[in-house]
N, CA, C and O atoms as a Tripos MOL2 file, in Angstrom:
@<TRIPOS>MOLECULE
protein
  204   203    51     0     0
PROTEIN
NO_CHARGES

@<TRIPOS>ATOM
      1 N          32.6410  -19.5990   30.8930 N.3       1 UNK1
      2 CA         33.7730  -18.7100   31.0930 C.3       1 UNK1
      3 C          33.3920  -17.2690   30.7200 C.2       1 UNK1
      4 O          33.9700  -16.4420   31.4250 O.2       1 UNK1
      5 N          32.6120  -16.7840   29.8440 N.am      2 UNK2
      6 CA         31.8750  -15.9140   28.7330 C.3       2 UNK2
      7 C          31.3060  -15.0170   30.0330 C.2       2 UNK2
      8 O          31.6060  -13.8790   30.3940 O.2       2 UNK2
      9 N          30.1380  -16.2260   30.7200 N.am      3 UNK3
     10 CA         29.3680  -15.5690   31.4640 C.3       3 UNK3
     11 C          30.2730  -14.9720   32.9900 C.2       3 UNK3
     12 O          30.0280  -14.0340   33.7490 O.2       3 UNK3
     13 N          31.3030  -15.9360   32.9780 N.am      4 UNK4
     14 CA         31.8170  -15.2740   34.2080 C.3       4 UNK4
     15 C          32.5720  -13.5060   33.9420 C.2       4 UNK4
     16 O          32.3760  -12.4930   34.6120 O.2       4 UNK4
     17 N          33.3890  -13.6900   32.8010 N.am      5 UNK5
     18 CA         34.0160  -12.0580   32.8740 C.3       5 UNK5
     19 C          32.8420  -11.5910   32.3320 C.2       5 UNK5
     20 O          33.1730  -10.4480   32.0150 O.2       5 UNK5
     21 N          31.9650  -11.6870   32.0920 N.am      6 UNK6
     22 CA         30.7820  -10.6260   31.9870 C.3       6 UNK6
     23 C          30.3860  -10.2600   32.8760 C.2       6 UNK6
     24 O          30.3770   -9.0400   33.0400 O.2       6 UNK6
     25 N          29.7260  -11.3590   34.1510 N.am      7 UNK7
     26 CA         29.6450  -10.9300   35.4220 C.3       7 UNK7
     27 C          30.2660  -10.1850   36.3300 C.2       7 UNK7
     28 O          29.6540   -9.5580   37.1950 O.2       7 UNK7
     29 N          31.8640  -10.1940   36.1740 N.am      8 UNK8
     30 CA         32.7310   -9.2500   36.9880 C.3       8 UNK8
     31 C          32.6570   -7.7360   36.2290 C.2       8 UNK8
     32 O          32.4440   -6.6540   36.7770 O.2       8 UNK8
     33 N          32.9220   -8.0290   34.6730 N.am      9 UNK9
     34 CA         32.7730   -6.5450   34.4850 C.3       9 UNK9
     35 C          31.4050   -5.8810   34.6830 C.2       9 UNK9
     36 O          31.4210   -4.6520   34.6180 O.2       9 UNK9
     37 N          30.4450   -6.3610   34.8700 N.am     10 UNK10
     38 CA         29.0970   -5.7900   35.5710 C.3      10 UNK10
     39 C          29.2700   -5.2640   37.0880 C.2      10 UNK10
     40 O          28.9230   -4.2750   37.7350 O.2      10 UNK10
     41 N          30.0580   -6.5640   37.3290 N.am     11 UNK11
     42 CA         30.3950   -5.8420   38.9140 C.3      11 UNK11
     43 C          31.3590   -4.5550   39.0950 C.2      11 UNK11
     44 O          31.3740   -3.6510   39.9300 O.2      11 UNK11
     45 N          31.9960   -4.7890   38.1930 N.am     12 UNK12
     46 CA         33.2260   -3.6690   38.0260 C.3      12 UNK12
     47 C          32.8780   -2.0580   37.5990 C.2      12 UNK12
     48 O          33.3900   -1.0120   37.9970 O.2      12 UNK12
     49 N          31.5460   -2.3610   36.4020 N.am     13 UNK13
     50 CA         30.7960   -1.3840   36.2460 C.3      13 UNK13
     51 C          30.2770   -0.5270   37.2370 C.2      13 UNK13
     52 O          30.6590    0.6430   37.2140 O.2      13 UNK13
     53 N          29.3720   -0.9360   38.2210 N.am     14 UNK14
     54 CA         28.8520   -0.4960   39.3560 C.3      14 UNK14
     55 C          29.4880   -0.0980   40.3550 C.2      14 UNK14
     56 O          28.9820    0.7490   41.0900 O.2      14 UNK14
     57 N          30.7630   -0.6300   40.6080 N.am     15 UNK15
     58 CA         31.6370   -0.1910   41.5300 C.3      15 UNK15
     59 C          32.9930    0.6610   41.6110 C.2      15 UNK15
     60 O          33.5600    1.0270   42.6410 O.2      15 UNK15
     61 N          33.5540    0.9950   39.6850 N.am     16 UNK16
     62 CA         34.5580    1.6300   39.8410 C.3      16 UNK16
     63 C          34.4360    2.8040   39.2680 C.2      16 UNK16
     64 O          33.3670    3.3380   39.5630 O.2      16 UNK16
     65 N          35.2120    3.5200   38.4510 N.am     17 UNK17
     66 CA         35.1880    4.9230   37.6070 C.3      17 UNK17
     67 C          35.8420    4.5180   36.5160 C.2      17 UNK17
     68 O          36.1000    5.2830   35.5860 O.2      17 UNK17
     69 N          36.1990    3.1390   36.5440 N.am     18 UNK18
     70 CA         37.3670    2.8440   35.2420 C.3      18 UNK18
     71 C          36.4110    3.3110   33.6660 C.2      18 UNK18
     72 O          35.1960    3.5000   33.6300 O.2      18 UNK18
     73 N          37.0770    3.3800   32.8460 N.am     19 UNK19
     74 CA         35.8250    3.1920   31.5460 C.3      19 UNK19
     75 C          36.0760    1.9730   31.1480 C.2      19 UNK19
     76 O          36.9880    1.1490   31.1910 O.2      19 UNK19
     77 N          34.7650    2.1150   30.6540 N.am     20 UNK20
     78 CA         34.3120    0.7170   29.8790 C.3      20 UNK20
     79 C          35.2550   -0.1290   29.0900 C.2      20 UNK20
     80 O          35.3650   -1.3290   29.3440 O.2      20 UNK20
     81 N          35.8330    0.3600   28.2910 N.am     21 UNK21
     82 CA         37.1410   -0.4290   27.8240 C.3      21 UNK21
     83 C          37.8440   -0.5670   28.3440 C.2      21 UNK21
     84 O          38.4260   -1.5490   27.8830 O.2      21 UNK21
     85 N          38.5730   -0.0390   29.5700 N.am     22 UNK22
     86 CA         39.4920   -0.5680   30.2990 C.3      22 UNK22
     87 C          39.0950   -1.7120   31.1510 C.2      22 UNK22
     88 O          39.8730   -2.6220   31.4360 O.2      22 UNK22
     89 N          37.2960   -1.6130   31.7340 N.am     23 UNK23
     90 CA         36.9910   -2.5070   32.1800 C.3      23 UNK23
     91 C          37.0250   -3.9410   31.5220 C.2      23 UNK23
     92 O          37.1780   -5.0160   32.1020 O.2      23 UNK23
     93 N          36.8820   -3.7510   30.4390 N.am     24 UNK24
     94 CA         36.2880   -5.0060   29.1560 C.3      24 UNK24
     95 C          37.7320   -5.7570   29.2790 C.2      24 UNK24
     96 O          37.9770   -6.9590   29.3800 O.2      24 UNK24
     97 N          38.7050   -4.4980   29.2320 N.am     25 UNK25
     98 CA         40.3700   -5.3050   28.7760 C.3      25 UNK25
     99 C          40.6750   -6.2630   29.9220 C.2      25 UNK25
    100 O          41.0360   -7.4380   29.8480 O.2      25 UNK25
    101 N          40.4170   -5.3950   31.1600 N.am     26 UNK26
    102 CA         40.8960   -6.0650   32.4920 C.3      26 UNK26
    103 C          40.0640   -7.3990   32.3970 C.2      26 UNK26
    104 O          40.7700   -8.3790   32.6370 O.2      26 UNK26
    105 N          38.6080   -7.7290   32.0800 N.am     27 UNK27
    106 CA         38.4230   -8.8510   32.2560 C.3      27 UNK27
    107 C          38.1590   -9.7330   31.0690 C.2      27 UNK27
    108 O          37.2530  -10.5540   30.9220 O.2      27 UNK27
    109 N          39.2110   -9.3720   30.1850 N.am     28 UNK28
    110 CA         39.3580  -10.8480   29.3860 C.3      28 UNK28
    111 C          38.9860  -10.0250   27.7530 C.2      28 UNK28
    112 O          39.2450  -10.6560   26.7280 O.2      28 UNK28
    113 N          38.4700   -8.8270   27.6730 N.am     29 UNK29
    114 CA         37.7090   -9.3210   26.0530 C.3      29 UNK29
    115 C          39.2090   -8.1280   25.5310 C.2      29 UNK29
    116 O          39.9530   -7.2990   26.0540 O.2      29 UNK29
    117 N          38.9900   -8.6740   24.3740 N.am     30 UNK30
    118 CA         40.0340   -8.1940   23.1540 C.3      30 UNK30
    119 C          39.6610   -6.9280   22.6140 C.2      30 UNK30
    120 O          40.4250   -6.0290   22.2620 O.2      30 UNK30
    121 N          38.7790   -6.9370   22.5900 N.am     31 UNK31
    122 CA         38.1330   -6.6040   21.3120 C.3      31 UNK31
    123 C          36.7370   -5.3550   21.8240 C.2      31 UNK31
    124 O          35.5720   -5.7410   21.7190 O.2      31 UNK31
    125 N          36.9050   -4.5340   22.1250 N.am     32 UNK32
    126 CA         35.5580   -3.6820   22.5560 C.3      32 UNK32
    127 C          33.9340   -3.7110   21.8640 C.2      32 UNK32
    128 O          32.8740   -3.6560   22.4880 O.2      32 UNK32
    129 N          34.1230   -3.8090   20.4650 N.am     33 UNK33
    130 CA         33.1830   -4.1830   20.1300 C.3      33 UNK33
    131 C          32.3100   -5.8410   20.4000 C.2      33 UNK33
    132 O          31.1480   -6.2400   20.3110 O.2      33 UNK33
    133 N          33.2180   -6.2450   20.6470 N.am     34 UNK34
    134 CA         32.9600   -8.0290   21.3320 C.3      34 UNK34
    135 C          32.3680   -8.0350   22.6870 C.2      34 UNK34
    136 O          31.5610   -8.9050   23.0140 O.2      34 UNK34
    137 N          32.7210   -7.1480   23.4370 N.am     35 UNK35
    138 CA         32.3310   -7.1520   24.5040 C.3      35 UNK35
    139 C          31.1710   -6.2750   24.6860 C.2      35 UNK35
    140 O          30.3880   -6.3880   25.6280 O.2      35 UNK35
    141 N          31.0760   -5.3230   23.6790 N.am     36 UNK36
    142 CA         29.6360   -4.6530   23.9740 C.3      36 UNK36
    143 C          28.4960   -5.2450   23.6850 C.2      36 UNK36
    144 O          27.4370   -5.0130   24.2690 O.2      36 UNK36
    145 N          28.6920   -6.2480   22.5290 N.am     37 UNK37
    146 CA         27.6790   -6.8620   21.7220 C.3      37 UNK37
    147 C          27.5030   -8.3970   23.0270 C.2      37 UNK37
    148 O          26.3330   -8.7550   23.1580 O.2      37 UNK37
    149 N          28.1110   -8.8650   23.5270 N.am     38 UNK38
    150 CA         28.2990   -9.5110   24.7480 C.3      38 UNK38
    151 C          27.1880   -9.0710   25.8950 C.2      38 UNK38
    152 O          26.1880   -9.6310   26.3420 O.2      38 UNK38
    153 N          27.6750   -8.1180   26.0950 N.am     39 UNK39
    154 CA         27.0500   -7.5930   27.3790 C.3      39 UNK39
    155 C          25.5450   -6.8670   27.1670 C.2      39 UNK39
    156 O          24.7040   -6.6610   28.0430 O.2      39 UNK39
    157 N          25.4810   -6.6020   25.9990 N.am     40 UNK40
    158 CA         23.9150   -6.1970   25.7610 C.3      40 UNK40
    159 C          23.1130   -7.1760   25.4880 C.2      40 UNK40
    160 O          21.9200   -6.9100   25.3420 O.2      40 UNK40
    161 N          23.7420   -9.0290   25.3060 N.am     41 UNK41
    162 CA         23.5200   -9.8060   25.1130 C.3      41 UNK41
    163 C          22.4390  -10.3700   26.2420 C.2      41 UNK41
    164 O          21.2430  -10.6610   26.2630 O.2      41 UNK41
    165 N          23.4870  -10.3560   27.1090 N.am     42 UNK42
    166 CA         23.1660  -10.5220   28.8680 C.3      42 UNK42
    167 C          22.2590   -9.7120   29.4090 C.2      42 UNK42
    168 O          21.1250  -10.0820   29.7120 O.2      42 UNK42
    169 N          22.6760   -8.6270   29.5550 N.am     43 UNK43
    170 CA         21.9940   -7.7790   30.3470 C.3      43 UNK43
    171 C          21.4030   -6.6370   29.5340 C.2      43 UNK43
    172 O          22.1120   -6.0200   28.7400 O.2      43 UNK43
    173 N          19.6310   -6.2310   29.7850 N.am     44 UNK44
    174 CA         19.2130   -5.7420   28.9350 C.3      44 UNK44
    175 C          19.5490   -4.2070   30.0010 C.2      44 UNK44
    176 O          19.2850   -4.2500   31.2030 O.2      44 UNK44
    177 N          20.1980   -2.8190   29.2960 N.am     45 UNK45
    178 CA         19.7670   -1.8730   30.0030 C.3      45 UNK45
    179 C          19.1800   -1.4240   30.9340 C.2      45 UNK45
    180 O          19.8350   -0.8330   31.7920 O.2      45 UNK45
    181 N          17.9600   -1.5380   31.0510 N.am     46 UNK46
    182 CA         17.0690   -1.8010   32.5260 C.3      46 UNK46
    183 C          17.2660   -3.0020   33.4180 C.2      46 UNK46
    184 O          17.0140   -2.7040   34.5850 O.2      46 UNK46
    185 N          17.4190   -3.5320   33.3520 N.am     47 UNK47
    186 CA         18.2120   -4.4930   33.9500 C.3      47 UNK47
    187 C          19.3870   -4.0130   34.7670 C.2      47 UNK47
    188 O          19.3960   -3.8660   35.9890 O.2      47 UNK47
    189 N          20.3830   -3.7880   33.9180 N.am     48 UNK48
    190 CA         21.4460   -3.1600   34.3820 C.3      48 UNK48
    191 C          21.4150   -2.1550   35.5430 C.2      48 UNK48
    192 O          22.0990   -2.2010   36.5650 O.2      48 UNK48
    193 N          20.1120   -0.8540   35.0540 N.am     49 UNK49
    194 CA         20.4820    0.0880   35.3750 C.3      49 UNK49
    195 C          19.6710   -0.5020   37.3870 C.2      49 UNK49
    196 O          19.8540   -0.0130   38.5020 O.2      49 UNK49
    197 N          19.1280   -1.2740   37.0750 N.am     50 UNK50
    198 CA         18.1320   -1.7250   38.7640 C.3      50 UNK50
    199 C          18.9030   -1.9350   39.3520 C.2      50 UNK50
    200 O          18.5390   -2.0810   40.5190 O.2      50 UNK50
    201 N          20.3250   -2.1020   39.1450 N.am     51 UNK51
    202 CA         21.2440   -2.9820   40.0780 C.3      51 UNK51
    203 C          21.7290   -1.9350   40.4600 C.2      51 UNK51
    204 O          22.6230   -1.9410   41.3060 O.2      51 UNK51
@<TRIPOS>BOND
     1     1     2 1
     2     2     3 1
     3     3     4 2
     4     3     5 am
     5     5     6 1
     6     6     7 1
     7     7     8 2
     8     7     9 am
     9     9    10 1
    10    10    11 1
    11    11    12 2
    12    11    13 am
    13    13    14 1
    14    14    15 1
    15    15    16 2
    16    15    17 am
    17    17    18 1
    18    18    19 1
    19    19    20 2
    20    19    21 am
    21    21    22 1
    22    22    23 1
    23    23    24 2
    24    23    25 am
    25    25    26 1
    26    26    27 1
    27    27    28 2
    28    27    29 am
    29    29    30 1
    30    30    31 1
    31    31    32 2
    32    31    33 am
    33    33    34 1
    34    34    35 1
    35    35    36 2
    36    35    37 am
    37    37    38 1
    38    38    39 1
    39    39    40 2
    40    39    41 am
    41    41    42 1
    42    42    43 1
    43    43    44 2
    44    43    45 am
    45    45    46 1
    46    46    47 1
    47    47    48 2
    48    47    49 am
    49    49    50 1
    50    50    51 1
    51    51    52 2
    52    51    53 am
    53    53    54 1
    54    54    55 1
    55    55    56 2
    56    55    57 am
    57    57    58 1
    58    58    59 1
    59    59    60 2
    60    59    61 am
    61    61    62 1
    62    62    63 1
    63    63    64 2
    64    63    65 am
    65    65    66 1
    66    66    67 1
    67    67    68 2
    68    67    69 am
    69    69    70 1
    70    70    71 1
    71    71    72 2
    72    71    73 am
    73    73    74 1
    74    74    75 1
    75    75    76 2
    76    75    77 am
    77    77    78 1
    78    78    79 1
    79    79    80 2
    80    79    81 am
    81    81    82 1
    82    82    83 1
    83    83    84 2
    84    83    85 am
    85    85    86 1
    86    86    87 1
    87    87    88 2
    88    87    89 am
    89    89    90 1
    90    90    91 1
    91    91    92 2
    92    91    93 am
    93    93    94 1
    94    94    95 1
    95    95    96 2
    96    95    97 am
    97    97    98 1
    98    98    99 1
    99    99   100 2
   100    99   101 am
   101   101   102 1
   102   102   103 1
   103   103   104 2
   104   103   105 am
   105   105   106 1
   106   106   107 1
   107   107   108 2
   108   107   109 am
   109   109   110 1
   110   110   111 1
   111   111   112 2
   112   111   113 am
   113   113   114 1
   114   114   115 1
   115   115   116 2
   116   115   117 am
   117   117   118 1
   118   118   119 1
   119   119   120 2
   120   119   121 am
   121   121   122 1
   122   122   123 1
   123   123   124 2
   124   123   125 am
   125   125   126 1
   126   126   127 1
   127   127   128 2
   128   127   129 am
   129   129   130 1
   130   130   131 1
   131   131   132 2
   132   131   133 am
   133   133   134 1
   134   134   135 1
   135   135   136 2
   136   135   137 am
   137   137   138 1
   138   138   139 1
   139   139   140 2
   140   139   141 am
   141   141   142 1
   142   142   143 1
   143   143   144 2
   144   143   145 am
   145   145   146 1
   146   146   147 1
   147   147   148 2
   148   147   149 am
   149   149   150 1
   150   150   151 1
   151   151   152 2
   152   151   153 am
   153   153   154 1
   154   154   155 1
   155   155   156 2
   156   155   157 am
   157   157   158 1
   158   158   159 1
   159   159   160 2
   160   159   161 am
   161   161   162 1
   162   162   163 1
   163   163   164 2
   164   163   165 am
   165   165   166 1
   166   166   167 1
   167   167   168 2
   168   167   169 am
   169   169   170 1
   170   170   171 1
   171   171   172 2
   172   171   173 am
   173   173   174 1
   174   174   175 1
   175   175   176 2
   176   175   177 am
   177   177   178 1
   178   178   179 1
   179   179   180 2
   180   179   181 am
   181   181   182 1
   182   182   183 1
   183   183   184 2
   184   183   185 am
   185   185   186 1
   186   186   187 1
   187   187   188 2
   188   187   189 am
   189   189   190 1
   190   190   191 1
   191   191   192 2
   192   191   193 am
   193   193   194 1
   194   194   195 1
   195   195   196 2
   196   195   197 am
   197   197   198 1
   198   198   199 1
   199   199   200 2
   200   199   201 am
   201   201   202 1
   202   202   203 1
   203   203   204 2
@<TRIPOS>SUBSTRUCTURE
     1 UNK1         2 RESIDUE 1 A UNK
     2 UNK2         6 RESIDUE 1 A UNK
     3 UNK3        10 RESIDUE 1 A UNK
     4 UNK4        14 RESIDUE 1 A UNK
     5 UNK5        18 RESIDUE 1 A UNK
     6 UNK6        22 RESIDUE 1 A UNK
     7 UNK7        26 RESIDUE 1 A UNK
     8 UNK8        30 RESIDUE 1 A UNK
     9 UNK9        34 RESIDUE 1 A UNK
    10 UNK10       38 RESIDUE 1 A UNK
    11 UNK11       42 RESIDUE 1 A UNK
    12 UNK12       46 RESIDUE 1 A UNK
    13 UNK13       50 RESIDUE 1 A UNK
    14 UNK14       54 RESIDUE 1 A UNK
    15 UNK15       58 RESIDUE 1 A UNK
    16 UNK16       62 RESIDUE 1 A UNK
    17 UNK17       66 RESIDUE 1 A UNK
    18 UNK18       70 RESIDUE 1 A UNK
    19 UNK19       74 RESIDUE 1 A UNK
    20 UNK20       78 RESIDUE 1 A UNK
    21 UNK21       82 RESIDUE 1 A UNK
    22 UNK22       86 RESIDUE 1 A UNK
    23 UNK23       90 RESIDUE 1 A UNK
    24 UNK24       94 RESIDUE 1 A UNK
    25 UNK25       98 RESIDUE 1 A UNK
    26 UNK26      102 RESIDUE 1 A UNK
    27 UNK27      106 RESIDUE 1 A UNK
    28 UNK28      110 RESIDUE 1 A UNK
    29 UNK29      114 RESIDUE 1 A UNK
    30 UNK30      118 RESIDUE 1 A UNK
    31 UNK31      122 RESIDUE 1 A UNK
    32 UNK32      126 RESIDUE 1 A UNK
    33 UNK33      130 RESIDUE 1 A UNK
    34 UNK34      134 RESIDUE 1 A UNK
    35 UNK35      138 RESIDUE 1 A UNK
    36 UNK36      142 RESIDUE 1 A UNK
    37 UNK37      146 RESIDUE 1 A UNK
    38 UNK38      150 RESIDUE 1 A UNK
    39 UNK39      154 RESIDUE 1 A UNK
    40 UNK40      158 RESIDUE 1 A UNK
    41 UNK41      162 RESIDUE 1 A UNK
    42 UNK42      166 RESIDUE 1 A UNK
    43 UNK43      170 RESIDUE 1 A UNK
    44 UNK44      174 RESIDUE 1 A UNK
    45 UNK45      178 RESIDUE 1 A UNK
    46 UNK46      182 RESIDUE 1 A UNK
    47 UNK47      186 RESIDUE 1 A UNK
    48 UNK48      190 RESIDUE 1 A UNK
    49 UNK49      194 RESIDUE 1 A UNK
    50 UNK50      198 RESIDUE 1 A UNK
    51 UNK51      202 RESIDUE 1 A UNK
């Protein structure tokens, strides 16, 4: 479940202007710091930035 709203807000990243916390809220995390530590989990920076 974890990996799925991580995946959309990656997608969401790349495709909108929202910020980051609004993105995080829209897909599921509470907590901003939860979701950053999340997503740097997943996806390393370079990574990110190739997409």
């Amino acid at each position: 479940m974890k990996t799925k709203r991580l995946e959309k807000a990656a997608e969401l990243l790349l495709i909108s202007d929202e910020r980051i916390k609004d993105v995080a809220f829209d897909c599921g995390f509470n907590d901003l710091a939860n979701f950053t530590k999340s997503f740097r989990d997943k996806y390393t920076p370079g990574e990110f930035r190739s997409r």
